[in-house]
C-alpha positions as CSV (number, residue, x, y, z in Angstrom):
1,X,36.2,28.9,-234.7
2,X,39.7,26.8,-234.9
3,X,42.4,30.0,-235.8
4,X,45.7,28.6,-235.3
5,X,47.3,32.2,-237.0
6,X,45.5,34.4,-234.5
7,X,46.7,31.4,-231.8
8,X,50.5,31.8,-232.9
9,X,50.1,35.5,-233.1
10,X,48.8,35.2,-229.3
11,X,51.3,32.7,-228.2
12,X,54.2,34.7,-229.5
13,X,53.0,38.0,-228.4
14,X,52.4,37.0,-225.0
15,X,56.2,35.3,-225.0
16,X,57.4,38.9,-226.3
17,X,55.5,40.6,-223.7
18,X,57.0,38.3,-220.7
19,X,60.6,39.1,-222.2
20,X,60.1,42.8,-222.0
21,X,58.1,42.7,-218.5
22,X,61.6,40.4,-217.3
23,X,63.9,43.3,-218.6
24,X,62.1,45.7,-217.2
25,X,62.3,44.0,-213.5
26,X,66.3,43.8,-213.8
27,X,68.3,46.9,-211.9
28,X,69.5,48.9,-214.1
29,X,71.7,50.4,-211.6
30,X,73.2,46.8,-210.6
31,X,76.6,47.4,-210.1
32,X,78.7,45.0,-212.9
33,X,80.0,41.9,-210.8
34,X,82.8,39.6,-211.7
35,X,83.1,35.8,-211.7
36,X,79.6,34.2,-212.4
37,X,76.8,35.6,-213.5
38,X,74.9,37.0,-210.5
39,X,71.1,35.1,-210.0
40,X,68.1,37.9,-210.4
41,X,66.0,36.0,-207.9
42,X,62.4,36.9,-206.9
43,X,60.1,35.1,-204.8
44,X,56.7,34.0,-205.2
45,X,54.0,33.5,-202.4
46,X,55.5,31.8,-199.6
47,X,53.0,29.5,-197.6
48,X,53.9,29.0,-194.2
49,X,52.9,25.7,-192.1
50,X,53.1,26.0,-187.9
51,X,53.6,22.9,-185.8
52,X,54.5,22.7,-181.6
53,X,58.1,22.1,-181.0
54,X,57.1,20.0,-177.9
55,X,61.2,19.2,-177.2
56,X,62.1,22.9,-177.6
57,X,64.4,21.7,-179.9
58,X,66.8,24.1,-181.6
59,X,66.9,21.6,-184.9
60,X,64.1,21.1,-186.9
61,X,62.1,18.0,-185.5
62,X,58.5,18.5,-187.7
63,X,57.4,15.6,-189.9
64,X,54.2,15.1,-192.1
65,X,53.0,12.9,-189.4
66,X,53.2,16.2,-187.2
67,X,49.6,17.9,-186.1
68,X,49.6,21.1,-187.9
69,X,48.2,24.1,-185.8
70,X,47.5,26.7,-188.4
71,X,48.7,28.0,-191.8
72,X,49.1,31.6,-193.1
73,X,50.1,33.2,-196.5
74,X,53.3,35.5,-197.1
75,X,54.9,37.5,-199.3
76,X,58.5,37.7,-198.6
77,X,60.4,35.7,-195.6
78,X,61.6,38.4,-193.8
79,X,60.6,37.6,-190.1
80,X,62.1,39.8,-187.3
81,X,64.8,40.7,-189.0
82,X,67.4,43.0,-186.9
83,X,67.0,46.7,-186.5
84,X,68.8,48.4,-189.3
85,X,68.8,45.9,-192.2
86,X,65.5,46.9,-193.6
87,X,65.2,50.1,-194.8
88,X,61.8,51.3,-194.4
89,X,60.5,55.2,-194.9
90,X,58.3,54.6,-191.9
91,X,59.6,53.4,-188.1
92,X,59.2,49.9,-187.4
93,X,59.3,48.4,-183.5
94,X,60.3,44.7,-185.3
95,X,63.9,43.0,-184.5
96,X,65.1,39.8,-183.7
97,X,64.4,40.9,-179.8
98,X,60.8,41.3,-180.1
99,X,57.9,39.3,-180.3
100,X,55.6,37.2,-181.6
101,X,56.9,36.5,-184.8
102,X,56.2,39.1,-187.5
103,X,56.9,39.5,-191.3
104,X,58.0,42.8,-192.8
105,X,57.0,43.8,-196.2
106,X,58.4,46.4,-198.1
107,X,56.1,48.1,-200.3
108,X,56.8,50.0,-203.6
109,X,56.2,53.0,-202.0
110,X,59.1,52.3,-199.8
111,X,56.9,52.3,-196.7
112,X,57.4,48.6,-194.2
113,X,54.3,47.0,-193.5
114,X,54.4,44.7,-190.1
115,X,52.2,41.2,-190.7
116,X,52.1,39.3,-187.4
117,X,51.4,35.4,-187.5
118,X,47.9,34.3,-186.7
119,X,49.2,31.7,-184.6
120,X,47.1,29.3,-183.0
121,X,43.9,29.2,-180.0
122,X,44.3,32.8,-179.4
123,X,48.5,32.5,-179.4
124,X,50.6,34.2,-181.7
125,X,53.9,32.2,-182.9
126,X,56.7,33.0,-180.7
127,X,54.1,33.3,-177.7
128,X,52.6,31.7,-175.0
129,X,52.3,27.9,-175.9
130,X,54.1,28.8,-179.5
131,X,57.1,30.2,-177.7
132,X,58.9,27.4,-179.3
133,X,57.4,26.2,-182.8
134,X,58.4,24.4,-185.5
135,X,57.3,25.9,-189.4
136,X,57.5,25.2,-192.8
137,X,57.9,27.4,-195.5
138,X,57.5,26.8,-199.1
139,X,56.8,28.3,-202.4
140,X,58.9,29.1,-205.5
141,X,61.8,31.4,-206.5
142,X,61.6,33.1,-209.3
143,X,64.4,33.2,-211.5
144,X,64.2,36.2,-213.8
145,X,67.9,36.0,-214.7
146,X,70.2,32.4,-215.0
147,X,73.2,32.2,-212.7
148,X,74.3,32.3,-208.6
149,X,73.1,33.9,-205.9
150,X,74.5,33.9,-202.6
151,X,71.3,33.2,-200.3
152,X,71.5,35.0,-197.1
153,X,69.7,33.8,-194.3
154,X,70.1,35.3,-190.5
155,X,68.3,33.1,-188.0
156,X,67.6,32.1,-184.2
157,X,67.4,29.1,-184.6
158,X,68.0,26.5,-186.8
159,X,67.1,26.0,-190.7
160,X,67.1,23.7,-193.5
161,X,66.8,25.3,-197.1
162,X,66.0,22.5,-200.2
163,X,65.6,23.9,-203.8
164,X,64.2,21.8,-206.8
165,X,64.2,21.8,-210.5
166,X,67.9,21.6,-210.6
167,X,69.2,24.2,-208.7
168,X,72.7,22.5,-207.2
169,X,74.7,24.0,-204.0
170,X,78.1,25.5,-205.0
171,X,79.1,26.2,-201.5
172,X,78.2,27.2,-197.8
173,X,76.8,25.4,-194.5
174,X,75.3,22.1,-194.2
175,X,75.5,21.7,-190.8
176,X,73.1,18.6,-189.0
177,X,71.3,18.4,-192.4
178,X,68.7,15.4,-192.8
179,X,70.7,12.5,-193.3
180,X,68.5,11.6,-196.6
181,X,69.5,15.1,-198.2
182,X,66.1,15.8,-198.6
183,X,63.6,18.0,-197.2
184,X,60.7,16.1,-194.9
185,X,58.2,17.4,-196.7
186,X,58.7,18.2,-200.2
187,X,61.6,15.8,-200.4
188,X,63.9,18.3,-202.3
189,X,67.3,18.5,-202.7
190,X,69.0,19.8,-199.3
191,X,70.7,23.0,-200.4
192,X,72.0,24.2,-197.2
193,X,71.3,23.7,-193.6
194,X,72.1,25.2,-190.3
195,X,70.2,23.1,-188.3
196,X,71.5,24.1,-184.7
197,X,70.2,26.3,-181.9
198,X,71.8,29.4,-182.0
199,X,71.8,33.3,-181.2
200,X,71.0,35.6,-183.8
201,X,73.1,34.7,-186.6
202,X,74.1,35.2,-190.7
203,X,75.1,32.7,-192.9
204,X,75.2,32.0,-196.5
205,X,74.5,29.7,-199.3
206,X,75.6,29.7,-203.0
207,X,73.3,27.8,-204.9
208,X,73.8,28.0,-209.0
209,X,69.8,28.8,-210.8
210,X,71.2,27.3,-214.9
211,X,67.9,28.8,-216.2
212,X,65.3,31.5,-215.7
213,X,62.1,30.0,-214.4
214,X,60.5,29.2,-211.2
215,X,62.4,26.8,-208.7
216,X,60.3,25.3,-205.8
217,X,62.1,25.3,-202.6
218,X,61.4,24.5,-199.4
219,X,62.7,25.7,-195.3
220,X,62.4,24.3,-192.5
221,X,62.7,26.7,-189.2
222,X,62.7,25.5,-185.8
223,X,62.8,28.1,-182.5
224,X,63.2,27.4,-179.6
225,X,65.1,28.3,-176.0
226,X,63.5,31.7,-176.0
227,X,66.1,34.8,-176.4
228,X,66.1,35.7,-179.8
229,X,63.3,35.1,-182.7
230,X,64.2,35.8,-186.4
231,X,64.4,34.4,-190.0
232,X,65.0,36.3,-192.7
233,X,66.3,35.8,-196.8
234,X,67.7,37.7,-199.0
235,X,69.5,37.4,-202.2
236,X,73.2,38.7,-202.9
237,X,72.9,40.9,-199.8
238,X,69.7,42.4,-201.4
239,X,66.0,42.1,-200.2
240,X,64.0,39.6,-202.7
241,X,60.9,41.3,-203.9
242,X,57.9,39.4,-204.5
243,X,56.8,38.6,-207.8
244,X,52.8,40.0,-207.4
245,X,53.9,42.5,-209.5
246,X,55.6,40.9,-212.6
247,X,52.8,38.0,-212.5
248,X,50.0,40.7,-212.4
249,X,52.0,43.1,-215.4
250,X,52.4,39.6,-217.2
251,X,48.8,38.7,-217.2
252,X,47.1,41.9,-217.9
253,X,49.8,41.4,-221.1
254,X,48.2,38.4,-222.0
255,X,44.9,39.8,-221.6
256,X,45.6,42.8,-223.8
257,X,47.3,41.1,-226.5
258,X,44.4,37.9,-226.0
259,X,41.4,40.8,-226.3
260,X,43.4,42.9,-229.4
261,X,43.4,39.6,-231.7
262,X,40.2,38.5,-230.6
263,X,38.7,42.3,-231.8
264,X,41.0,42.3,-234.9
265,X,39.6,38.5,-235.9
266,X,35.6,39.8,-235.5
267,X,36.6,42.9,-237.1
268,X,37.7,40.7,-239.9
269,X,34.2,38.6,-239.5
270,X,32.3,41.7,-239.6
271,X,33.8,43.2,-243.0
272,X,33.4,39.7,-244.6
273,X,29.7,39.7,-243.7
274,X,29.0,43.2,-244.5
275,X,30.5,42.5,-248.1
276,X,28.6,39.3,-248.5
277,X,25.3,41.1,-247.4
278,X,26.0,44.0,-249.8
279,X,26.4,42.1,-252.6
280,X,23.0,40.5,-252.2
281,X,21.2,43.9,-250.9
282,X,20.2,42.5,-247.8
283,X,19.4,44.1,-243.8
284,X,23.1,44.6,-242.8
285,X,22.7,43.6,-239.4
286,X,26.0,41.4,-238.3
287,X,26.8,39.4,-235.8
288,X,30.5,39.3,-234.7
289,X,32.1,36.3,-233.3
290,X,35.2,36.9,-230.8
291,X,35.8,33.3,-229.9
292,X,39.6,31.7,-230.8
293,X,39.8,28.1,-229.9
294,X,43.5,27.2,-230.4
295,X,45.0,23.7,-230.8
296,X,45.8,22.0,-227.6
297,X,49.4,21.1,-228.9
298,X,50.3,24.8,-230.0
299,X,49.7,26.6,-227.2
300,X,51.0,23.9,-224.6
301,X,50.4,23.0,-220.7
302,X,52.9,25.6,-219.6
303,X,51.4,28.5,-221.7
304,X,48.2,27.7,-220.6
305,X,49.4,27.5,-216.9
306,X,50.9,30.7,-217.1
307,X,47.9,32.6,-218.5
């Protein structure tokens, strides 16, 4: 049954739900800043792509022509990063001296949790064979709040950071960026880049997000030289939580809202038939029907996408 009431019902319920769920996310107890608006940024599973850095080159030298060795799922990019800049509840033996490389996710609880690359033939990254490796990072920034955000990398070695759906650099480094201004292998805009061997080091980009919505983005990291081992991001000297948490709130929204006005329509059903089956004293036995098709052009690609 074709509803398009109970669809625009749906549609703008579900939009109401994902404006409260993005209040809800912003700090309350964010200090006011001054100048621009300050970027909410959140960041949405980061997959991670591993290739040899044969030259130990401090620069990024990977192409799509590259063998890849392995791939592996994360939440946050916060590899190695040096003692005292995460604060965890529970010790953690993780810096940018140690190895192989590991991420460290903080979890609600306020607990770190240590996540070790697979790497590759029995070798973690940063071990072994991998002692020097090339990877590739992508995935999308979620943007729960229009504006800039100073993007805080600290690194050994080099990086390149590209951003799409028009995200522009205000400032910071572009230091032996890819001459095309474009990333090798998702050919977006070069933000920033850093590209060097180096020790352990921080640097910044400002990159201006004009709307809220999801901005795929893409870094290249090479290490090499031995020494020290580290990449790590973080927004406006903050760490960027993951967005598992506001998708999953989002869609058990949708769900709710999708299962009430589906109920409320065969409730509607059921008293219609009951009537009809009064008036002409028959069995009132009923059968409710709790499928909405909606039109195609009302609800949209993106909506659908979304839920």
């Amino acid at each position: 049954m074709e509803n398009p009431g109970i669809c625009l019902r749906l549609v703008i319920a579900i939009a109401i739900g994902q404006f409260a769920i993005a209040i809800t996310t912003t700090n309350a107890a964010e200090p006011p800043t001054t100048g621009p608006t300050a970027a909410l940024v959140k960041i949405g599973p980061v997959m991670g792509f591993f290739f040899d850095n044969p030259s130990d080159s401090g620069s990024f030298t990977a192409t799509p022509l590259s063998p890849l060795l392995f791939k592996q799922t994360f939440p946050v990019i916060n590899f190695n990063p040096p003692a005292g800049t995460v604060s965890c509840s529970n010790p953690i033996s993780v810096n940018e001296d140690t190895r192989p490389f590991t991420d460290i996710v903080i979890r609600p609880d306020g607990s770190c949790e240590s996540r070790a690359v697979l790497g590759h033939a029995g070798q973690a990254a940063g071990e072994g064979d991998l002692n020097s490796f090339n990877a590739v990072f992508t995935g999308s920034f979620a943007i729960v709040k229009a504006g800039q955000s100073t993007l805080n990398f600290y690194s050994d070695d080099g990086w390149i950071l590209g951003i799409g759906g028009n995200a522009t650099r205000v400032s910071g480094l572009l230091t032996e960026a890819p001459a095309a201004n474009r990333t090798p292998f998702r050919a977006l805009p070069v933000i920033g880049a850093y590209n060097v061997a180096t020790a352990p080091t921080a640097k910044t980009v400002v990159v201006n997000f004009p709307a809220v919505g999801n901005y795929p983005f893409e870094i290249d990291y090479s290490e090499c030289c031995g020494d020290g081992l580290s990449l790590t991001l973080t927004a406006n000297d903050k760490s960027i939580e993951p967005t598992t948490l506001f998708t999953t709130a989002l869609l058990l929204v949708a769900v709710a809202v999708g299962v009430a006005a589906a109920l409320s329509l065969g409730r509607a059903q059921w008293q219609r038939r009951k009537q009809n089956r009064s008036r002409r004293g028959r069995p009132r036995s009923v059968t409710v029907f709790l499928e909405v098709s909606c039109p195609r052009d009302l609800l949209g690609k993106d909506l659908k996408r979304q839920s």
